[in-house]
C-alpha positions as CSV (number, residue, x, y, z in Angstrom):
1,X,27.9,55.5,23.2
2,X,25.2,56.3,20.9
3,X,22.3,58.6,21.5
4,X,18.9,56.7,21.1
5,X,16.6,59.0,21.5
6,X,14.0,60.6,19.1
7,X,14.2,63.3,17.4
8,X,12.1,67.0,19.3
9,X,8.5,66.9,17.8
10,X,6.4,70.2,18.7
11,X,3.5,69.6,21.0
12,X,1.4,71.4,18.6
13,X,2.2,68.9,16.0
14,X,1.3,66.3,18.4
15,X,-1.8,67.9,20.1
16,X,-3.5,68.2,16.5
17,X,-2.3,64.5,15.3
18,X,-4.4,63.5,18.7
19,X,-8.0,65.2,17.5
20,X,-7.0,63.7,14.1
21,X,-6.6,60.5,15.4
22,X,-9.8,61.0,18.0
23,X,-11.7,62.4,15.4
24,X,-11.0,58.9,13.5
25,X,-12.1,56.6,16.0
26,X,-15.2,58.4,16.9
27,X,-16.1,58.6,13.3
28,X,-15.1,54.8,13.2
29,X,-17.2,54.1,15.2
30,X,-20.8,56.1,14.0
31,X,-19.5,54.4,10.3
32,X,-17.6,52.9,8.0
33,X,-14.2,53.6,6.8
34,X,-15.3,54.0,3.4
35,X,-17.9,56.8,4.2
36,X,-15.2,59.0,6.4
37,X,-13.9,62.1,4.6
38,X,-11.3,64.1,5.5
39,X,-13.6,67.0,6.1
40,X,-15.9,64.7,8.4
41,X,-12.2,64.1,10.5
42,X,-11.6,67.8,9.9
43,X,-15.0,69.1,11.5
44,X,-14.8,66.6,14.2
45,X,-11.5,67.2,15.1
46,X,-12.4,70.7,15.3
47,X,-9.4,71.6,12.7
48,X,-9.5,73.1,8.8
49,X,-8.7,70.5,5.8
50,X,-5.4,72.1,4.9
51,X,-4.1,71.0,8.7
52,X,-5.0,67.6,7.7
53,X,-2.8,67.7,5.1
54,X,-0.1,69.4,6.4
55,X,0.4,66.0,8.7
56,X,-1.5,62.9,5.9
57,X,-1.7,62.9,1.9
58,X,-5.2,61.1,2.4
59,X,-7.4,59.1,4.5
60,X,-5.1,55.7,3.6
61,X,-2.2,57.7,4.4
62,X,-3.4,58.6,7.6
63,X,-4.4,54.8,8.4
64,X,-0.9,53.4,7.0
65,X,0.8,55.9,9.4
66,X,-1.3,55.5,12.6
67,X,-1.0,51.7,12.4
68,X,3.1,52.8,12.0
69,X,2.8,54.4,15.4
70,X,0.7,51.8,17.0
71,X,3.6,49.4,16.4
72,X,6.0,51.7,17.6
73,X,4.5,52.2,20.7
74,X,3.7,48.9,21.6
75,X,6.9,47.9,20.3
76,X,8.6,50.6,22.4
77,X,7.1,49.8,25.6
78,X,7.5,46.8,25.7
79,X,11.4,47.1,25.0
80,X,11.3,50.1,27.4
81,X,9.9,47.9,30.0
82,X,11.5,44.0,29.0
83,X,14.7,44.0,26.8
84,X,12.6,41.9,23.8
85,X,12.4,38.9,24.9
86,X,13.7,36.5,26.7
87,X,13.6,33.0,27.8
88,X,10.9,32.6,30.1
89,X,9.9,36.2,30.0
90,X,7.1,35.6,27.0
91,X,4.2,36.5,29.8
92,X,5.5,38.8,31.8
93,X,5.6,40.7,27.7
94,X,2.3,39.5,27.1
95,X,1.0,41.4,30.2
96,X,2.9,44.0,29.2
97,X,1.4,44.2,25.8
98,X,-2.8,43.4,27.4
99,X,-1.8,46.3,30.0
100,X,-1.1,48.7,27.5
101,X,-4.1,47.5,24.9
102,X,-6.5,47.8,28.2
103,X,-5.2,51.3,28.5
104,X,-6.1,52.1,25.8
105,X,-8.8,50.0,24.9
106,X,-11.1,52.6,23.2
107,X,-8.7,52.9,20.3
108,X,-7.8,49.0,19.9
109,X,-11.6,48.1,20.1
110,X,-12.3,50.2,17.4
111,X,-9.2,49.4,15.5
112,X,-8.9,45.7,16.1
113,X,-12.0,44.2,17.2
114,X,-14.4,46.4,14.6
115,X,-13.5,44.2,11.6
116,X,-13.6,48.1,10.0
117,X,-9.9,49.0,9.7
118,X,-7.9,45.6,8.8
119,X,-4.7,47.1,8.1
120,X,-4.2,47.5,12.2
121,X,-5.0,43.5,12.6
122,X,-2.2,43.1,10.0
123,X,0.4,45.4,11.4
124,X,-0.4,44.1,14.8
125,X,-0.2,40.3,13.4
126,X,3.1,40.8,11.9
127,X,4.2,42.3,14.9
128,X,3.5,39.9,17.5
129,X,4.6,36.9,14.2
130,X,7.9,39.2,14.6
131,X,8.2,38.8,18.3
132,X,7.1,35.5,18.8
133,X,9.8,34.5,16.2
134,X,12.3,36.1,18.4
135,X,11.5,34.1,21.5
136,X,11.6,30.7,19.7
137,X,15.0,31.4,17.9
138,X,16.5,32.5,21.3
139,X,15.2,29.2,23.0
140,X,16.0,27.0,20.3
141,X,13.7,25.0,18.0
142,X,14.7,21.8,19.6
143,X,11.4,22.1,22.1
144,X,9.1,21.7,19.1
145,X,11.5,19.3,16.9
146,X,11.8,17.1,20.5
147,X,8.1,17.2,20.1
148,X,7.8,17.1,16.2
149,X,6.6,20.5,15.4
150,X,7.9,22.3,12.6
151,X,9.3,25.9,14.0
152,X,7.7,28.1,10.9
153,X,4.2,26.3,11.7
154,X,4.2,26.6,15.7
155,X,5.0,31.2,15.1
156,X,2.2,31.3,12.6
157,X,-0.3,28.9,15.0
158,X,0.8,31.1,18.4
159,X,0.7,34.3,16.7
160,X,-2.5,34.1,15.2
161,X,-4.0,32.5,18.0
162,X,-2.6,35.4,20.1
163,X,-4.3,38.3,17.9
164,X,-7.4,36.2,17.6
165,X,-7.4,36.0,22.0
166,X,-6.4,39.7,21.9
167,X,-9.3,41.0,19.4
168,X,-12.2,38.4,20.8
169,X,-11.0,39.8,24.6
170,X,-11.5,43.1,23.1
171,X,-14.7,42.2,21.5
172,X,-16.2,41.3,24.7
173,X,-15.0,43.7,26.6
174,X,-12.1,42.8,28.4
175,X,-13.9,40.5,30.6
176,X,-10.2,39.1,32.2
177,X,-7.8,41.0,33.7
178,X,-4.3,41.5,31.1
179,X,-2.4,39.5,33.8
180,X,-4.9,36.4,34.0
181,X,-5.1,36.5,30.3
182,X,-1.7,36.1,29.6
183,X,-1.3,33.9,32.3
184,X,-4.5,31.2,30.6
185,X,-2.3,31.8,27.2
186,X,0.6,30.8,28.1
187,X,-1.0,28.0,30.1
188,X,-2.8,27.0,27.0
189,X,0.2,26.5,24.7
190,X,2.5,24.9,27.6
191,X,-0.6,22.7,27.4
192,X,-0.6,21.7,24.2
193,X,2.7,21.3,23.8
194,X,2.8,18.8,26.2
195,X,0.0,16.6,24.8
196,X,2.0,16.1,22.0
């Protein structure tokens, strides 16, 4: 039996990759990403410049790595909390994923829905093109041939109309509940997949 768990990181290590991260949004969110230094994330995050680079080579660094661990986290809660996914469980993993975005919705609303940071959309997108992928090759592709669909054409369509739902739900401030929005999703495509 292997061991899956990840390797000891020092709370230290983590409490200061917080502030940098906080100190990213906030600053994400007075400007744009172009006008962000690290000193501006230093000052803000109320830590010296040589910290900063003790954990990122640069700004872009810092963005390519952060948008690494946003896709590890969703990715690990979800398999923490669904074994990635099922037949029939697609919703129950789309509530799963909204809960987890509404948690933390001060970060994806800055991140997704500010059209500022694009390389989280694109992580995110691949992500959910990934997952969806999965769920279609466990249930077959004889649903969408029966129907005459072509498999590659329905994952781009339902992922990109997923991160589209997810960032214009964002943009308006979560107006639905994550439940009811998966549930009006999924409703959506069972719908038109039936009118075909």
């Amino acid at each position: 039996m292997s061991d899956n768990k990840k390797p000891y990181t020092d709370p230290r290590i983590l409490r200061t990759r917080q502030l940098i991260r906080d100190a990213f949004v906030d600053l994400l969110q007075e400007m744009d990403v172009e006008k962000i230094s690290v000193n501006r994330i230093a000052e803000r995050a109320t830590i010296n410049r040589v910290t900063f680079y003790l954990h990122y080579r640069d700004i872009p660094d810092m963005m390519d790595k952060l948008a690494d661990e946003m896709i590890e986290n969703i990715e690990g809660i979800l398999r923490k909390k669904w074994d990635l996914p099922t037949a029939g469980d697609e919703e129950r993993v789309l509530v799963t994923l909204l809960e987890h975005i509404a948690d933390n919705s001060k970060w994806y609303k800055v991140i997704l829905a500010s059209r500022k940071t694009p390389i989280f959309t694109e992580r995110l997108l691949n992500f959910l093109t990934k997952l969806i992928t999965e769920a279609v090759e466990k249930k077959g592709s004889a649903t969408l041939a029966a129907v005459g669909i072509q498999q590659e054409i329905a994952i781009w369509y339902a992922s990109s109309a997923l991160i589209g739902t997810i960032v214009s739900w964002l943009r308006k401030d979560m107006p639905y509940s994550p439940h009811y929005l998966a549930e009006q999703f999924s409703l959506m495509r069972t719908h038109s997949i039936r009118q075909k």
